[in-house]
N, C-alpha and C positions, 0 to 999 in steps of 0.2 A: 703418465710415464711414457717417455718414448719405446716407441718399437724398436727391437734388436733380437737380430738371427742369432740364440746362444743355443747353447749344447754339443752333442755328437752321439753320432748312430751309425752304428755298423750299419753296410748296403753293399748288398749283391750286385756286382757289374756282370748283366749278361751277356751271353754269348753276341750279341750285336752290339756291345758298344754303352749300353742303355743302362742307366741307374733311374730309377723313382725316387722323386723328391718326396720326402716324409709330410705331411696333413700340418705341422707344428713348424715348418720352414717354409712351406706355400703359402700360410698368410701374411708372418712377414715379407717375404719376395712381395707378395700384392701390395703388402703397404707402401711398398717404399718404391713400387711402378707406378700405385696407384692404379692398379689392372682392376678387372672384375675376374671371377672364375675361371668364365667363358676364355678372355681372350689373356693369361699369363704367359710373355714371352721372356726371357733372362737373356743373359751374354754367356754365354761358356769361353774362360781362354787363360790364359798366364795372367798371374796379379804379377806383386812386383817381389815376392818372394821366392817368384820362379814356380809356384808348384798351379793348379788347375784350378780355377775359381767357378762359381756360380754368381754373375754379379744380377741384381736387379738392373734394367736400361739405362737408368736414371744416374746409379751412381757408379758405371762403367765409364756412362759419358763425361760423368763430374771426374773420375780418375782421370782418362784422358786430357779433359782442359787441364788437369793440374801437371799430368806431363807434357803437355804443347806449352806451360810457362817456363819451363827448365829451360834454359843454354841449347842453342841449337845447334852449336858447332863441339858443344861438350861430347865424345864419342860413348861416355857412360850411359848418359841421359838418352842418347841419340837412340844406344843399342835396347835402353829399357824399352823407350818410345815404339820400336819397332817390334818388339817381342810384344808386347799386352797387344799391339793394336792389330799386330799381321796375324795373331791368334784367335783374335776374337770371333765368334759366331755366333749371330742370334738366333735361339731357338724360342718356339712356341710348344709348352707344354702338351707331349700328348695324351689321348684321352686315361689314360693309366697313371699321369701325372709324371712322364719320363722326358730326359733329356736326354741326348746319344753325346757320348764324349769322343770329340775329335780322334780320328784313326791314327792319328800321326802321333798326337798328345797320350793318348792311351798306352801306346805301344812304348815310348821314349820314356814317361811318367812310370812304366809299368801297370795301369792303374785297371788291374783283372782281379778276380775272384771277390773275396770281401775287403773290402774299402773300409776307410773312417770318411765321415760326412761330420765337419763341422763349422758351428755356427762361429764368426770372426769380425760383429757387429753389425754388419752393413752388406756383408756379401759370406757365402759360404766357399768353404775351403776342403778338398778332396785330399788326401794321402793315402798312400800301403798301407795295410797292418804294421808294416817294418816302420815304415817313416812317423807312422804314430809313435810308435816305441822308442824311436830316436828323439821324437821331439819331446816325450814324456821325462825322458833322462837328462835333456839338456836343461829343460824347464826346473827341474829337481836343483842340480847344478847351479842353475842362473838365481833361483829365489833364495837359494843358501848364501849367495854373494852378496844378494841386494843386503839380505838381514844381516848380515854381518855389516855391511856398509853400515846400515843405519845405527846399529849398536855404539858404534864405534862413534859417530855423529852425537851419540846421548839421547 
């Protein structure tokens, strides 16, 4: 069975910036860097749904080729291209298993006190309390539509 980053877990952003990756999301990240313990580094930066990712190396850089195949004079593609990539920063996990989240990111994301930490297959996904709750209601919303869809399909 393949490896994949699922769940979520509330996490304390502290006073500098710094959340701890959870024991149950550091082996996936390893999988999919293929790291050892010693040396797990991630990408911290904008996925493409605009909010704060945790990516593994490997599939930051596999995102990127897939936005350097997009249109390059398209200004959509152009402005996504620019946001994931001008965001990114690679960190090496420190000895406590933390990541510091970008001062700029942090502050614009809001992304202080308790957080959600969740798994999004391949790379993990940071939001507010608030923006959990919004996405929990739309999710509600959106699965009520599909099922209706498919009712009506037979």
């Amino acid at each position: 069975m393949a490896q994949r980053l699922t769940g979520m877990v509330e996490q304390r952003v502290d006073d500098r910036q710094r959340i701890a990756i959870p024991a149950r999301f550091k082996d996936a990240l390893r999988h999919f860097s293929g790291s050892s313990e010693a040396d797990l580094s991630v990408t911290v930066g904008l996925g493409l749904e605009g909010r704060l990712c945790i990516f593994p190396k490997t599939v930051h850089d596999e995102l990127l080729d897939h936005l350097d195949s997009q249109p390059a004079f398209d200004p959509k593609w152009r402005r996504i291209r620019n946001m994931v990539e001008g965001s990114a920063e690679e960190q090496a996990l420190d000895k406590q298993s933390r990541i510091k989240i970008p001062a700029l990111l942090a502050r614009r994301l809001e992304l202080e006190g308790t957080i959600v930490v969740m798994g999004a297959g391949r790379h993990l996904v940071l939001m507010t309390m608030a923006e959990w709750e919004r996405e929990l209601d739309e999710y509600a919303t959106f699965a009520d539509e599909l099922a209706a869809e498919e009712r009506a399909r037979g």
